[in-house]
MIMAR-164436 format. One record per atom (N, C-alpha, C): chain; atom name; y negated, z, x negated. Coordinates in steps of 0.001 Angstrom, whole numbers. Layout:
% MIMAR-164436
+-------+------+---------+---------+---------+
! chain ! atom !      yy !      zz !      xx !
+-------+------+---------+---------+---------+
!     A !   CA !       Y !       Z !       X !
...
+-------+------+---------+---------+---------+
//
This chain:
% MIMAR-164436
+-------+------+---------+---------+---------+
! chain ! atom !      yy !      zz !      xx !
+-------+------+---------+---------+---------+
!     A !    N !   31186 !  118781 !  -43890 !
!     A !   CA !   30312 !  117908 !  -43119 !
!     A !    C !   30009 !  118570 !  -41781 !
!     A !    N !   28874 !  118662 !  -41762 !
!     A !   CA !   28305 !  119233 !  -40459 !
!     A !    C !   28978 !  118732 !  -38967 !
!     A !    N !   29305 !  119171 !  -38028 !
!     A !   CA !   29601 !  119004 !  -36600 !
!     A !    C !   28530 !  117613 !  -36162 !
!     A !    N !   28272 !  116103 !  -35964 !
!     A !   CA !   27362 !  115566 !  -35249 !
!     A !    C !   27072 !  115896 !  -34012 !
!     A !    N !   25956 !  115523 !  -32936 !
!     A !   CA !   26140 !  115779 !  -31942 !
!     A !    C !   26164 !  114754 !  -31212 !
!     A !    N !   26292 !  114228 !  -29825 !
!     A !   CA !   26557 !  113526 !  -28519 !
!     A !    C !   25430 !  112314 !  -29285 !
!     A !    N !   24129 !  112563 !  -29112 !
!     A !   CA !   22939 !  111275 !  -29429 !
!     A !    C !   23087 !  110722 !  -31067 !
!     A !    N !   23913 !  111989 !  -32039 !
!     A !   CA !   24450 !  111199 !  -33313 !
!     A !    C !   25195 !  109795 !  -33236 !
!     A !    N !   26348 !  110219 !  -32605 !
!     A !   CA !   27627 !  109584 !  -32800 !
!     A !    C !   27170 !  107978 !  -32053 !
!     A !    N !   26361 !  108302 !  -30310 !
!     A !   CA !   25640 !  107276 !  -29890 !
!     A !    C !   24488 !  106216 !  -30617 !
!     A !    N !   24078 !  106913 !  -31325 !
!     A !   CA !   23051 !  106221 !  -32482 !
!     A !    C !   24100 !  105506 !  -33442 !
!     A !    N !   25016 !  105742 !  -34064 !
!     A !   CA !   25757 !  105895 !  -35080 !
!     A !    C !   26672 !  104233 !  -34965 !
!     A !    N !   27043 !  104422 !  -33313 !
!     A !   CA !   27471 !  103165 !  -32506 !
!     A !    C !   26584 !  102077 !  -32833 !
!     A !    N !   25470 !  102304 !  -32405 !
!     A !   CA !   24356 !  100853 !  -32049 !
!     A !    C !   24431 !  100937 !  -33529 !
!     A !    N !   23922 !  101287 !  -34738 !
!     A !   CA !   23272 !  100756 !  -35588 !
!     A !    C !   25040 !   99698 !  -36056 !
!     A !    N !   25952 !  100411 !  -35606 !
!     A !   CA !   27766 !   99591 !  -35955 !
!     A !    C !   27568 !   98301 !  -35317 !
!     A !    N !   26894 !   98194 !  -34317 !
!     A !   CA !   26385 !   96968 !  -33248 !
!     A !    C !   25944 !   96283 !  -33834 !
!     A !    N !   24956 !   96776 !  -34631 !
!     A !   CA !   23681 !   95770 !  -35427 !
!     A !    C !   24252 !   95240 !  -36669 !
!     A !    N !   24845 !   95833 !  -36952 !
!     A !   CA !   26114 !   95504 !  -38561 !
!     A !    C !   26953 !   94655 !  -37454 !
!     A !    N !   27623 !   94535 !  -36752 !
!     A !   CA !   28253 !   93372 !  -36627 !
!     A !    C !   27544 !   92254 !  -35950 !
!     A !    N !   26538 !   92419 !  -35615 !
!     A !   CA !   25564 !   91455 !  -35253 !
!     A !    C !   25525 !   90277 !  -36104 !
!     A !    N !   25398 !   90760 !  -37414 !
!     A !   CA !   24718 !   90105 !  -38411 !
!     A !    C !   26138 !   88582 !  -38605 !
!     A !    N !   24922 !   87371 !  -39231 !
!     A !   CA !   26276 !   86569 !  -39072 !
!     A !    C !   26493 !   86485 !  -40241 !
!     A !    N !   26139 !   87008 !  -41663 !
!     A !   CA !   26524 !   86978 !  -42646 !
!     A !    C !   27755 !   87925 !  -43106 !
!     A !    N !   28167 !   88750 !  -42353 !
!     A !   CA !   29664 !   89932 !  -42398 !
!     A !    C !   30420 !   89284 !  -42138 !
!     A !    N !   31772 !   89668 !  -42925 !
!     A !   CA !   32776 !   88801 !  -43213 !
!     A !    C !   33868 !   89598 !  -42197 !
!     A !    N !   34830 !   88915 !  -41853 !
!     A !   CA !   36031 !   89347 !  -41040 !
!     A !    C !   36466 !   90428 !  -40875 !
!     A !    N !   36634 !   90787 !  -42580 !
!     A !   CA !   36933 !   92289 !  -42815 !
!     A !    C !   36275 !   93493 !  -42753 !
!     A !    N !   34956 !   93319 !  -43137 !
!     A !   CA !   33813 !   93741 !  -42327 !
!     A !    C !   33485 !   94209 !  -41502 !
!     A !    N !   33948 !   92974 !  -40709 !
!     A !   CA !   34157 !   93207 !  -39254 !
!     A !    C !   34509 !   93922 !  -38241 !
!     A !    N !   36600 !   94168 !  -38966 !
!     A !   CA !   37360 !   94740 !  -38265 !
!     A !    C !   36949 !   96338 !  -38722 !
!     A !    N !   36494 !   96618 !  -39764 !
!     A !   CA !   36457 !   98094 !  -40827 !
!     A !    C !   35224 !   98512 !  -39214 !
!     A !    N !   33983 !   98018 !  -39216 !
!     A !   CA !   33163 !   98290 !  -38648 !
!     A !    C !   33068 !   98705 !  -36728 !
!     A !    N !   34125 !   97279 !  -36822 !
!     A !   CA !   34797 !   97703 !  -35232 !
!     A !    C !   34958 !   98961 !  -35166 !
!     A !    N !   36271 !   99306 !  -36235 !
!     A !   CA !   37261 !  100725 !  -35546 !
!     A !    C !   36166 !  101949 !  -35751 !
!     A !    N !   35500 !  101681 !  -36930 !
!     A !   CA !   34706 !  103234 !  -37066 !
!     A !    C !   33567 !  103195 !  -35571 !
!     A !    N !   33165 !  102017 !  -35089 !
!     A !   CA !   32064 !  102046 !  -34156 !
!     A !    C !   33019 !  102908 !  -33059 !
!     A !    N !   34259 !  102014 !  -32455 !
!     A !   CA !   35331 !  102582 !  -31685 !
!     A !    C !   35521 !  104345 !  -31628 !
!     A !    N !   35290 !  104669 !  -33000 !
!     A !   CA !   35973 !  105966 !  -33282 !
!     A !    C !   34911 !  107154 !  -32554 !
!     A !    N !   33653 !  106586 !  -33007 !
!     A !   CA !   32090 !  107046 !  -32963 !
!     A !    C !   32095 !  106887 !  -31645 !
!     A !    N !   32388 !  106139 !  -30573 !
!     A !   CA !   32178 !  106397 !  -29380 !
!     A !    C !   33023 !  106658 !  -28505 !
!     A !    N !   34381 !  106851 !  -29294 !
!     A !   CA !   35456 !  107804 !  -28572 !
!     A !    C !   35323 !  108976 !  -28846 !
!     A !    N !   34920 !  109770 !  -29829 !
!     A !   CA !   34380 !  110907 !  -30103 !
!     A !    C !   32543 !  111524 !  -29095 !
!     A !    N !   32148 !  110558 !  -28963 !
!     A !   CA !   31197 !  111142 !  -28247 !
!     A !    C !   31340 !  110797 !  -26417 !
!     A !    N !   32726 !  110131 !  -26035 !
!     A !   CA !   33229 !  110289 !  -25037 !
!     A !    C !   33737 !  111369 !  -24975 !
!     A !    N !   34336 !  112206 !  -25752 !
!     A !   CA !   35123 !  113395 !  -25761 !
!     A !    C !   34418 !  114796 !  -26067 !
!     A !    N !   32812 !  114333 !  -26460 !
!     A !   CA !   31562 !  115171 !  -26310 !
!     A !    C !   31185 !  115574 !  -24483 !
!     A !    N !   31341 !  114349 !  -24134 !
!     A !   CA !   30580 !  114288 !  -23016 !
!     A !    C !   32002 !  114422 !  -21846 !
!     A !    N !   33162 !  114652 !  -21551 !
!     A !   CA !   33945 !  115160 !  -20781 !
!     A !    C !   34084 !  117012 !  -20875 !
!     A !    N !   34170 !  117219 !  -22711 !
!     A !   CA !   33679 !  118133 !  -22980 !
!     A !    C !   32580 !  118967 !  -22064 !
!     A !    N !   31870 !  118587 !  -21937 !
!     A !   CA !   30517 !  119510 !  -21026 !
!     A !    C !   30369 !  118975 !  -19932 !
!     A !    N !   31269 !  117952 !  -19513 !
!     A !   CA !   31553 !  117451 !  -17938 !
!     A !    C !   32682 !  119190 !  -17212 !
!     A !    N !   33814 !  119081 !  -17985 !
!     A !   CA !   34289 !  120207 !  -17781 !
!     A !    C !   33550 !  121751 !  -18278 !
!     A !    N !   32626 !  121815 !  -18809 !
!     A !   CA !   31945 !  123329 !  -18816 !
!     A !    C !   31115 !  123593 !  -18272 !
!     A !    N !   30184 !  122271 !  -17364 !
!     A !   CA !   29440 !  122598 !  -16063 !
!     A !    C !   30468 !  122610 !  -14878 !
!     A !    N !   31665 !  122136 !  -14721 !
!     A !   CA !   32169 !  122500 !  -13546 !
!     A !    C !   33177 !  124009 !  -13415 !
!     A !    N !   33513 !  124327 !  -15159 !
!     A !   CA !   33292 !  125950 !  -15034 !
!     A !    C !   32519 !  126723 !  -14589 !
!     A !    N !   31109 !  126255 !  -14904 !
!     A !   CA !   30207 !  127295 !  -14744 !
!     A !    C !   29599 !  127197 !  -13201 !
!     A !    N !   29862 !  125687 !  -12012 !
!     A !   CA !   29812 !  125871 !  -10908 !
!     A !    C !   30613 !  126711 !  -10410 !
!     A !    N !   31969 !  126876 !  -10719 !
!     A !   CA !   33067 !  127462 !  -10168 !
!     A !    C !   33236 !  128843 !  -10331 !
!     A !    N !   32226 !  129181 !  -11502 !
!     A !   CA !   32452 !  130928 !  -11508 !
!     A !    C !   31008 !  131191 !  -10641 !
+-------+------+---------+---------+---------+
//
């Protein structure tokens, strides 16, 4: 499986948003959809510290 990038994983979130939006999803549903949304935007938090720290390399050299 290919590497996603930063606006994937962010896209990937909202549409997890819109799935739990819905009021017809059931509990379990629910919780399954939570953690993967969770996962998807802890991963593209860890995109974006990622290149928080490689522009302040590249100020510093």
């Amino acid at each position: 499986m290919a590497k996603e990038n930063f606006e994937k994983k962010l896209q990937n979130a909202k549409e997890i948003l819109e799935t739990l939006m819905k009021p017809e999803i059931t509990l379990e549903e629910s919780v399954k959809a939570y953690e993967k949304g969770m996962k998807e935007l802890q991963a593209a938090q860890k995109m974006l510290q990622d290149a928080e720290l490689k522009i302040q390399e590249i100020k510093a050299s």
